[in-house]
GURO-190734 format. One line per 8 residues: number of its first residue (from 1); their letters; for each residue z, y, x negated of C-alpha. Coordinates in steps of 0.25 Angstrom, whole numbers, plus 5000, padded with zeros to 4 digits. Each point is the difference from the previous one (the first is absolute). Example, Ala and Ser with C-alpha at 12.3 -4.5 7.8 and 13.67 -1.06 7.14 Angstrom:
BEGIN
1	as	5031:4982:4951  4998:5014:4994
% end
This chain:
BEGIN
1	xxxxxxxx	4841:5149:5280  5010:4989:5000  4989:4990:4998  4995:5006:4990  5012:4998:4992  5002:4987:5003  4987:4997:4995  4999:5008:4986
9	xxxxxxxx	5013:4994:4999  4998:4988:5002  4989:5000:4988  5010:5008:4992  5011:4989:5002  4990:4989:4997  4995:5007:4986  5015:5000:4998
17	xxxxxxxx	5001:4987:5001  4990:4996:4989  5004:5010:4991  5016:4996:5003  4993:4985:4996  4993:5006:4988  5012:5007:4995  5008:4988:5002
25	xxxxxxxx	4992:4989:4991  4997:5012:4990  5016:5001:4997  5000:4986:5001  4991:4998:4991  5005:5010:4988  5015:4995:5002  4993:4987:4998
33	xxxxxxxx	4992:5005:4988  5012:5008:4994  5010:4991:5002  5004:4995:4986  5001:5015:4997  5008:5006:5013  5010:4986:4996  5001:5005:4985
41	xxxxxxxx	5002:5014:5004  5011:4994:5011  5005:4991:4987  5002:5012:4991  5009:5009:5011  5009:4986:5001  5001:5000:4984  5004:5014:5000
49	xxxxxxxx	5007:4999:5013  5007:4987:4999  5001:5000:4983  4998:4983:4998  4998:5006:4986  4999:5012:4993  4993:5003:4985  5007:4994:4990
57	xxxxxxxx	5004:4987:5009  4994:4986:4997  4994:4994:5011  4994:4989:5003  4987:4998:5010  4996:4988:5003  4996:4993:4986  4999:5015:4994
65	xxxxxxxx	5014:5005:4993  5001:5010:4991  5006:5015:5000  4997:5012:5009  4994:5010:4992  4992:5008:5014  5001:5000:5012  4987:5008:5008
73	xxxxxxxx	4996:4999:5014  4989:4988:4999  5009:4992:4989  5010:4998:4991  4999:4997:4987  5006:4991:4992  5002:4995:4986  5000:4985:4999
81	xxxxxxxx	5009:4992:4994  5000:4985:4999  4987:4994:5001  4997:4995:4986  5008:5005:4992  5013:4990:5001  5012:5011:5002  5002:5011:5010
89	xxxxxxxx	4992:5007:4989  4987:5011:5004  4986:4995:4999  4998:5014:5000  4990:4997:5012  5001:5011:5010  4998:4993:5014  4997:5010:5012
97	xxxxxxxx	5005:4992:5012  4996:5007:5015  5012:5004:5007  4997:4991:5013  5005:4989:4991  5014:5002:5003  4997:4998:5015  4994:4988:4997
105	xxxxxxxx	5005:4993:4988  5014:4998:4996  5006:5011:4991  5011:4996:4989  5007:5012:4995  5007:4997:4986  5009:5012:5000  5003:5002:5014
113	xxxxxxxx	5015:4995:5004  5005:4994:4988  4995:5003:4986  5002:4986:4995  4991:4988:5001  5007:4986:4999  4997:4990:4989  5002:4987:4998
121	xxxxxxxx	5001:4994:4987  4998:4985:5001  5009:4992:4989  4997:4984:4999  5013:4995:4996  5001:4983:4999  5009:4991:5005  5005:4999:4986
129	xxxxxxxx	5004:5012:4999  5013:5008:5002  4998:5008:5012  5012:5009:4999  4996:5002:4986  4987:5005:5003  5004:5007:5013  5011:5009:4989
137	xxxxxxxx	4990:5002:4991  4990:5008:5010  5011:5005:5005  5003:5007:4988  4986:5004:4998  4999:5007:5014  5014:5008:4999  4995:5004:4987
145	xxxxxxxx	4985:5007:5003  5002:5002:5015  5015:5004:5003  4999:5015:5002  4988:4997:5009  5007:4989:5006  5009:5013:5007  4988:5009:5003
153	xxxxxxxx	4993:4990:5005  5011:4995:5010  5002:5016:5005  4985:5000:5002  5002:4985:5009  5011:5007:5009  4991:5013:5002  4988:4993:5004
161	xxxxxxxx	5008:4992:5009  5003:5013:5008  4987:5006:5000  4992:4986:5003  5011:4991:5007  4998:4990:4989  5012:4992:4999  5002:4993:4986
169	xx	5013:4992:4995  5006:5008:4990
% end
């Protein structure tokens, strides 16, 4: 009786065996073929999870920016800015983006942090001309059109500081 086990076990542990090896590369082989799937599926829970952006934010993926106007669990949608148009203006392109890119590419969020984008407005002034004169005038200028923002925007620097350990001279 003992050997009798042994034997039918033994041909039971060996079609175990290949089934064990037959299981193995068919799992191996679907994760394989639903990879770029199980990764955007994985993508979407980090973008609810995590919130690198929300609807309503700008972002920008790789050489795509634009707004976030839907965010499913294959893609995100956004709706492109830039591009040919000169301004941050809408082409009115929608571009659906897979969310595996924000594992792989670098993601620029616009609203995130700190509202405000710096400018720089480049003014060629000669050796000829008065400096300090020039200087006052744009001066002037700023104080004039920007200086309530001036205020909220140094409230928004000191928050961000706090929640982003960016450190900025005031």
């Amino acid at each position: 009786m003992t050997l009798g086990i042994l034997v039918v076990g033994r041909i039971w542990f060996q079609a175990f065996e290949s089934a064990a090896t037959f299981l193995g590369l068919l799992s191996a082989g679907i994760a394989i073929a639903l990879r770029d799937p199980l990764v955007n599926f994985v993508a979407w829970i980090f973008i609810l999870w995590r919130k690198p952006f929300v609807v309503g934010n700008r972002i920008q993926v790789g050489e795509h920016a634009g707004d976030v106007i839907d965010i499913r669990v294959f893609q995100f949608s956004i709706l492109e800015i830039g591009n040919w148009v000169q301004a941050d203006q809408s082409t009115g392109r929608i571009i659906h983006i897979p969310n595996l890119k924000v594992f792989e590419q670098a993601l620029c969020n616009f609203d995130m942090g700190f509202k405000y984008i710096w400018n720089e407005i480049p003014v060629l002034i000669t050796f000829e001309s008065d400096w300090q004169k020039a200087k006052a005038i744009l001066q002037e200028i700023i104080d004039e059109y920007s200086g309530p923002m001036i205020k909220e925007a140094e409230q928004e620097i000191i928050a961000s500081a706090k929640k982003f350990l960016t450190f900025t001279k005031a």
